[in-house]
C-alpha positions in Angstrom: -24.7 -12.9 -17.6 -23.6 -9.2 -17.3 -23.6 -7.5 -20.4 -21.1 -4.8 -21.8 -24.8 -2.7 -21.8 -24.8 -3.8 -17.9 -21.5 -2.5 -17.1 -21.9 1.1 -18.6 -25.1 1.5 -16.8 -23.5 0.7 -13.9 -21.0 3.5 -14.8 -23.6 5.8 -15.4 -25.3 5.6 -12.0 -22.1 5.4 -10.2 -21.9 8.4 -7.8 -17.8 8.5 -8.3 -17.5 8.0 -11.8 -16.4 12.3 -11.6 -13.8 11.1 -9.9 -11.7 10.1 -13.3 -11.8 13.5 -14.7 -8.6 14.6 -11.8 -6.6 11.5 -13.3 -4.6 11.6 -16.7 -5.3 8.2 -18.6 -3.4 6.8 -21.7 -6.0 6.7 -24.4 -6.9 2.8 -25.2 -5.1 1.8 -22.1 -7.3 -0.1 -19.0 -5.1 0.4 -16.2 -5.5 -2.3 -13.6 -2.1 -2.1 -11.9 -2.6 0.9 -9.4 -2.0 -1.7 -6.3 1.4 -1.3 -7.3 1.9 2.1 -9.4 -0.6 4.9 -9.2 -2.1 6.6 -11.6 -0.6 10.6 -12.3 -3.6 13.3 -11.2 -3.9 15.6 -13.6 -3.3 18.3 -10.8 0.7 17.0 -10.7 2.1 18.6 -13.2 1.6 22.0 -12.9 2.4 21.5 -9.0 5.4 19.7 -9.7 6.6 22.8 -11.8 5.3 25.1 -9.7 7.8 23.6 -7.1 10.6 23.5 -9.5 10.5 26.8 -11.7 8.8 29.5 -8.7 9.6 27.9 -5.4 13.4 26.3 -5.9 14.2 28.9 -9.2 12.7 32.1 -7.9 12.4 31.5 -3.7 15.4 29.4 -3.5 16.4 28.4 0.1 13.9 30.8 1.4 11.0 28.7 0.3 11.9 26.4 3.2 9.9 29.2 5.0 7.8 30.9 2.1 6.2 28.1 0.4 6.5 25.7 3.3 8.8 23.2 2.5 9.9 22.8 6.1 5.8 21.7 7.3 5.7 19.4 4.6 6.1 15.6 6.3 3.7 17.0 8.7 1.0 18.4 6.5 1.1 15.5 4.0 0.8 13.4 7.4 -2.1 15.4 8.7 -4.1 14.0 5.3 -3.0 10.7 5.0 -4.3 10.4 8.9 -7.7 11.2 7.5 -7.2 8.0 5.5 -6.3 5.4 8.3 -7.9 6.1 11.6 -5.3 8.2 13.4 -5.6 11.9 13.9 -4.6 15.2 13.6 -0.1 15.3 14.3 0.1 11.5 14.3 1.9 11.1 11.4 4.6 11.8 9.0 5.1 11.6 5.3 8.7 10.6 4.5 11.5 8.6 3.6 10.6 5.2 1.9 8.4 2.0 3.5 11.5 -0.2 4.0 13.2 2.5 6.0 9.9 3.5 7.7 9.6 0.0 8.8 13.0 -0.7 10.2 12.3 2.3 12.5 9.1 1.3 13.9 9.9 -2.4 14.7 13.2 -1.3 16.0 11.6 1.0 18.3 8.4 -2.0 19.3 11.3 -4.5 19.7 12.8 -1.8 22.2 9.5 -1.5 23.9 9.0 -5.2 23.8 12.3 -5.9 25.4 11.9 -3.2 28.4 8.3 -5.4 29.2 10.1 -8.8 28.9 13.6 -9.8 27.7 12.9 -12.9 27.0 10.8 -12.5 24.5 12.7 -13.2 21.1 10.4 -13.7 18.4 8.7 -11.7 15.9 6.1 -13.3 14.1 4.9 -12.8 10.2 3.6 -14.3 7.6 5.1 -16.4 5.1 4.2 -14.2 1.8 4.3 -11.3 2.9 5.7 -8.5 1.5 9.7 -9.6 1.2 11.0 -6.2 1.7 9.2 -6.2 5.3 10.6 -9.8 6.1 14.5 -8.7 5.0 13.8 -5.6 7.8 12.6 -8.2 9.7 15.4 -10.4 9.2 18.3 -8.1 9.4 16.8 -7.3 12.9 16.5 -10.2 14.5 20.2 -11.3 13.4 21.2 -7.7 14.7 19.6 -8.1 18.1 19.6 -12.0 18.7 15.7 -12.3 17.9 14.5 -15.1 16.0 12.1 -14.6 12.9 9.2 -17.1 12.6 7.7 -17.4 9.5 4.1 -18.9 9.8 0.7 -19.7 7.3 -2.4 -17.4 7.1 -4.2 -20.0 9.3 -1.4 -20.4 11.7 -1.0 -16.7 12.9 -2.7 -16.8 16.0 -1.3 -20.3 16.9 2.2 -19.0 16.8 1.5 -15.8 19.3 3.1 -17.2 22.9 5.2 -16.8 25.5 8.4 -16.0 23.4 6.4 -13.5 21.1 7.7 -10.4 21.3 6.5 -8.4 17.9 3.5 -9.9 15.6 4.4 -7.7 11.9 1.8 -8.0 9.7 0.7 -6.5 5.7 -2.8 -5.8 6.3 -4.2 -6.5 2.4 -1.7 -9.3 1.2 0.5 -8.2 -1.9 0.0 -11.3 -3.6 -3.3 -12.8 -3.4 -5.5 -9.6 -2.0 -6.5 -11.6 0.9 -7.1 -8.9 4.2 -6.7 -9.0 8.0 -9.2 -8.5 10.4 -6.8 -5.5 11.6 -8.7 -5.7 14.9 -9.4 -8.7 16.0 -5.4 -10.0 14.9 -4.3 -7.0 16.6 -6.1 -8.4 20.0 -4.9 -11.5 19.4 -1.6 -10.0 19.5 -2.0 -8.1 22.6 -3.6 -11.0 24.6 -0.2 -12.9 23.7 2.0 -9.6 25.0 2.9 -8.9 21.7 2.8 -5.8 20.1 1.4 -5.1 16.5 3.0 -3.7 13.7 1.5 -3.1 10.2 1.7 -2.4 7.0 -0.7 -0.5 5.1 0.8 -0.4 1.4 -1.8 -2.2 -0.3 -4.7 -1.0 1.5 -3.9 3.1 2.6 -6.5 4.8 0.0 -8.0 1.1 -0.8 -10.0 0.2 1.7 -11.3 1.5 5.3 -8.4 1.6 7.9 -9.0 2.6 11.4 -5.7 2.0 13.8 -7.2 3.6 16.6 -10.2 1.6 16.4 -8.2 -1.1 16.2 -5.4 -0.2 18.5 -2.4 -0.9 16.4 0.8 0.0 17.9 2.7 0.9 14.8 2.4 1.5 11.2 3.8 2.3 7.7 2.4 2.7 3.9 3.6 3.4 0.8 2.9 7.0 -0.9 2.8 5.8 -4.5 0.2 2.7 -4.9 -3.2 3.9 -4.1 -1.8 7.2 -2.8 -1.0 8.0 -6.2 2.3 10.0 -5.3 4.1 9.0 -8.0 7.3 6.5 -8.8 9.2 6.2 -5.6 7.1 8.8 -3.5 7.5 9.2 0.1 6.1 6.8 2.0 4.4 7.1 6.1 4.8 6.5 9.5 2.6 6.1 12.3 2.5 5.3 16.0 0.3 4.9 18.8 0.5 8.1 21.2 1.0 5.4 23.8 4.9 5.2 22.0 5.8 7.9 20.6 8.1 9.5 23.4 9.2 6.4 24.7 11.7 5.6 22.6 14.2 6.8 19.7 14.2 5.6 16.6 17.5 4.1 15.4 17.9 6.5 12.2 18.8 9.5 14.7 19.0 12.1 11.7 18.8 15.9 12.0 15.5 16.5 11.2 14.1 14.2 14.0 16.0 16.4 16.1 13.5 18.7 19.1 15.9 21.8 17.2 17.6 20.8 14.0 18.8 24.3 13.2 20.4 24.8 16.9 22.9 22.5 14.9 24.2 21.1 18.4 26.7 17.8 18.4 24.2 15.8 20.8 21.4 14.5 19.8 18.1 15.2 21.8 14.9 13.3 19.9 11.5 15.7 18.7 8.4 15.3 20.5 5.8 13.1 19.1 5.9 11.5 15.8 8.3 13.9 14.6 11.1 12.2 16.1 10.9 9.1 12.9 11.7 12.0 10.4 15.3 11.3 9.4 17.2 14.0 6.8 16.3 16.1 4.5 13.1 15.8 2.6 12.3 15.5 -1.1 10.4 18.5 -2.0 9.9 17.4 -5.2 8.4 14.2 -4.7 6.4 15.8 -1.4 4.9 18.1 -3.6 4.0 15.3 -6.3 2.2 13.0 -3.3 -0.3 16.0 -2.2 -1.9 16.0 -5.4 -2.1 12.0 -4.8 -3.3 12.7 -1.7 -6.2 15.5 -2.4 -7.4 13.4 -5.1 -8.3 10.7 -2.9 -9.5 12.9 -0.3 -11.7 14.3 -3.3 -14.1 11.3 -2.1 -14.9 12.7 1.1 -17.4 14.8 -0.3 -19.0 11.6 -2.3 -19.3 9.3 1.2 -15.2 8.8 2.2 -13.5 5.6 2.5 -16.7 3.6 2.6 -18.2 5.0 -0.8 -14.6 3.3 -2.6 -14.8 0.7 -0.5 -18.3 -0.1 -1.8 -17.2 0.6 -5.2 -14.4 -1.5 -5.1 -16.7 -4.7 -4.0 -18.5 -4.2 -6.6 -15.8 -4.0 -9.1 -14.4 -6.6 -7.8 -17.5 -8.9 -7.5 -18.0 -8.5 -11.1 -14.6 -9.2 -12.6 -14.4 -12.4 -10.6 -17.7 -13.0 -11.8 -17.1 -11.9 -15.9 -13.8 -14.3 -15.8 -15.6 -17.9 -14.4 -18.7 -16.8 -17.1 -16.5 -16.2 -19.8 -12.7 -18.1 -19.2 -14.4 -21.2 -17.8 -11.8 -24.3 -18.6 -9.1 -22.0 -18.9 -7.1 -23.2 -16.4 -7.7 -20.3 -14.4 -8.3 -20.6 -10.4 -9.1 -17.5 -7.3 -6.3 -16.6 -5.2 -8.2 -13.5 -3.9 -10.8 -14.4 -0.7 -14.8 -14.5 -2.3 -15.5 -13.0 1.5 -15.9 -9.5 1.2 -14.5 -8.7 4.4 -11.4 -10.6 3.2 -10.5 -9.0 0.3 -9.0 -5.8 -0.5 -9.2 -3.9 -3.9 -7.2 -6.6 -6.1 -8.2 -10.0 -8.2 -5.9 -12.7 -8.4 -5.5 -15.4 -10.5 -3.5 -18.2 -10.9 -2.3 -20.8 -13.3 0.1 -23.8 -14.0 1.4 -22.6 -17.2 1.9 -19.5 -19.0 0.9 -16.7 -16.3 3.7 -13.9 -17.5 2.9 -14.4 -20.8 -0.6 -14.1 -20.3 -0.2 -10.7 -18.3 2.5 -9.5 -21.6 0.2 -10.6 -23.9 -2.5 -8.2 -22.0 -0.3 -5.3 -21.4 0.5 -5.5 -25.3 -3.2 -4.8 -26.1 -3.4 -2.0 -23.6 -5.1 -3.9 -20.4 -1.7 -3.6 -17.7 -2.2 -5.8 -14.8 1.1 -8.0 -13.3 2.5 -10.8 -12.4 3.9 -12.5 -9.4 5.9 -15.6 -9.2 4.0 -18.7 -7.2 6.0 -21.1 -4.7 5.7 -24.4 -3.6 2.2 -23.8 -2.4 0.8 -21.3 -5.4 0.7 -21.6 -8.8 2.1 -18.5 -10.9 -0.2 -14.9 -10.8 -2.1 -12.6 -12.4 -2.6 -9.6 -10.5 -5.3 -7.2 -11.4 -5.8 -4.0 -9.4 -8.9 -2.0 -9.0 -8.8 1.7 -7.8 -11.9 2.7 -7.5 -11.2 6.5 -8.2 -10.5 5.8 -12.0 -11.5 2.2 -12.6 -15.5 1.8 -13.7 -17.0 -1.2 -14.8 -16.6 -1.5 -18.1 -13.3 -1.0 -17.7 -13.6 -4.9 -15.9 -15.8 -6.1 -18.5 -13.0 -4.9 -21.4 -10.2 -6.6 -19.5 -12.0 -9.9 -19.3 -13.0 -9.8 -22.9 -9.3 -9.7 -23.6 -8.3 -11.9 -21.4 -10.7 -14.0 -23.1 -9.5 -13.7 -26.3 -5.6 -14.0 -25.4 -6.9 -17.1 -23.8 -9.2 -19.0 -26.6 -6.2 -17.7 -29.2 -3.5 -19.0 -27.7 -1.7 -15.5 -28.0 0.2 -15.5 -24.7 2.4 -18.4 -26.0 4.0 -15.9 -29.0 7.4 -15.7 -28.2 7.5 -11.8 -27.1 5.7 -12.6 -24.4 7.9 -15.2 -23.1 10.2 -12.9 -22.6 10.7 -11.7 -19.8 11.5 -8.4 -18.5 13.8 -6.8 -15.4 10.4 -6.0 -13.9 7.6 -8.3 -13.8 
């Protein structure tokens, strides 16, 4: 059995432990929730201020040039590319994942329809995210598609004939399971669909290569394990096989090829410029590129694949620490044991008491979620691991009071039953 002794050795021979020092951490808290709220770098504030009181007090509208307000969806892009495979002027920082997504699978049904009318179907999962499948849905009605919702096990069975878009969340919000981007993505293409994903829940998680892959679309939030802040900008990306084939639908002024020509018609930017919208949220720009640097702090410590080892092995041992230790708990694994299944989140599920059991932990300082189940899940506990401020005792605390919430009978106080606007 791992010992707490175990865990901080582990933390002293890990090569990114440095990495916490750029994050600000409540005292007493263990924060396993960044899968849906990162973290605030330490490096934030001050830029955040710097924005408000220099750039917007002193420069005013002329920091649109000085301090280069005006690059910013581009530059922010530029970094998150180094993060999923794409390259240099490939993507674009703005506006937020919902309204990201309705302009890249409006623009690959578009293509889809130009190849073959009668295809009317985008395909998705059942569970995934439901902001993507309201896009989704609101589409299809709008254009006369049809939305099929399918299992895990039955994606590639449903990819035929009538298939026209195959939309996708790579790492799966609620149980952590992961595509094989690749291999679904051929799938997809051998059907004459075209793929569209989304990369909230695994952008600055786990490796992504679209190229390698070669994705047709994608989106991802700024503000999970980007670490942009509450509501930060989110991304867009396309193949270069796309981008100048179509418009997007939310023809705004700054996806204009001139915005400050200020002419009535519009004519559509170049490139991937052409899914910015309006104007940009400085603010919140300036808050995601601390987000962003901080992650990209790892590149000098071995990249994506050092947190992706990291995260395995974080992983690996709270899955581990909660059948030693919460055996007969009622507790079961939503999240795949396959390592190349799994993204940077544990899951668990149980028939009774699964919000109470998450208040009762966020009340002694270890915040993880929950998520409601369905007719084929059980109620969850989600517990995220970011690698960049997450070591391993960190996961052996969190299971010792989960433990003790457990054997108590805690959870069942009534405060905890209680439940909240946000879950």
């Amino acid at each position: 059995m791992t010992s707490l002794q175990d865990c901080r050795a582990m933390d002293a021979q890990d090569p990114l432990r440095q990495l916490r020092d750029l994050f600000t951490l409540p005292e007493g808290v263990i924060y396993l929730d960044g899968n849906s709220l990162g973290v605030l770098p330490k490096a934030t504030a001050q830029r955040v201020a710097q924005a408000i009181s220099q750039e917007w007090g002193q420069g005013l509208i002329r920091s649109w040039n000085s301090a280069g307000w005006f690059e910013l969806p581009q530059r922010l892009g530029d970094k998150i590319a180094k993060l999923v495979g794409a390259r240099s002027g490939e993507v674009v920082a703005t506006d937020s994942t919902s309204i990201n997504l309705y302009k890249v699978l409006s623009a690959a049904l578009r293509i889809a329809h130009e190849r073959a009318p009668s295809r009317r179907v985008v395909v998705s999962e059942r569970s995934n995210f439901p902001t993507d499948l309201y896009i989704a849905q609101a589409l299809c009605k709008e254009r006369g598609y049809r939305l099929q919702l399918v299992d895990d096990e039955g994606i590639e069975a449903a990819l035929g004939a009538d298939t026209a878009v195959l939309m996708l969340t790579h790492v799966n919000y609620r149980t952590g399971a992961m595509h094989d981007m690749s291999a679904v993505t051929q799938a997809a293409h051998r059907a004459g669909a075209l793929a569209v994903w989304d990369l909230a829940h695994s952008a600055g998680a786990v490796p992504v290569d679209l190229h390698g892959a070669d994705a047709d679309f994608a989106i991802g939030c700024g503000y999970k394990y980007l670490n942009g802040g509450p509501g930060a900008p989110a991304f867009v990306w396309a193949h270069p096989r796309h981008l100048d084939r179509f418009e997007q639908p939310l023809a705004g002024w700054w996806g204009h090829a001139a915005p400050f020509e200020f002419t009535p018609e519009y004519r559509p930017a170049a490139g991937i410029a052409r899914y910015l919208c309006g104007t940009q949220p400085i603010l919140s720009m300036a808050a995601l590129e601390c987000g962003l640097d901080a992650v990209l702090a790892t590149q000098a410590l071995g990249g994506m694949a050092a947190l992706r080892t990291k995260s395995l092995a974080l992983t690996d041992l709270f899955i581990r620490l909660v059948e030693e230790r919460c055996a007969g708990q009622g507790l079961s694994l939503a999240t795949p044991r396959e390592h190349a299944q799994r993204g940077s989140q544990v899951c668990l599920t149980r028939a009774e008491g699964a919000y109470a059991i998450v208040q009762a932990l966020i009340a002694r300082g270890v915040i993880g979620d929950y998520r409601a189940g369905d007719a084929m899940q059980a109620d969850i506990l989600r517990f995220g691991f970011t690698p960049l401020y997450i070591g391993f005792e960190d996961a052996w605390q969190a299971v010792e009071h989960l433990k003790q919430v457990l054997d108590s009978g805690e959870w069942q106080r009534p405060e905890f039953n209680q439940k909240h606007a946000v879950t």
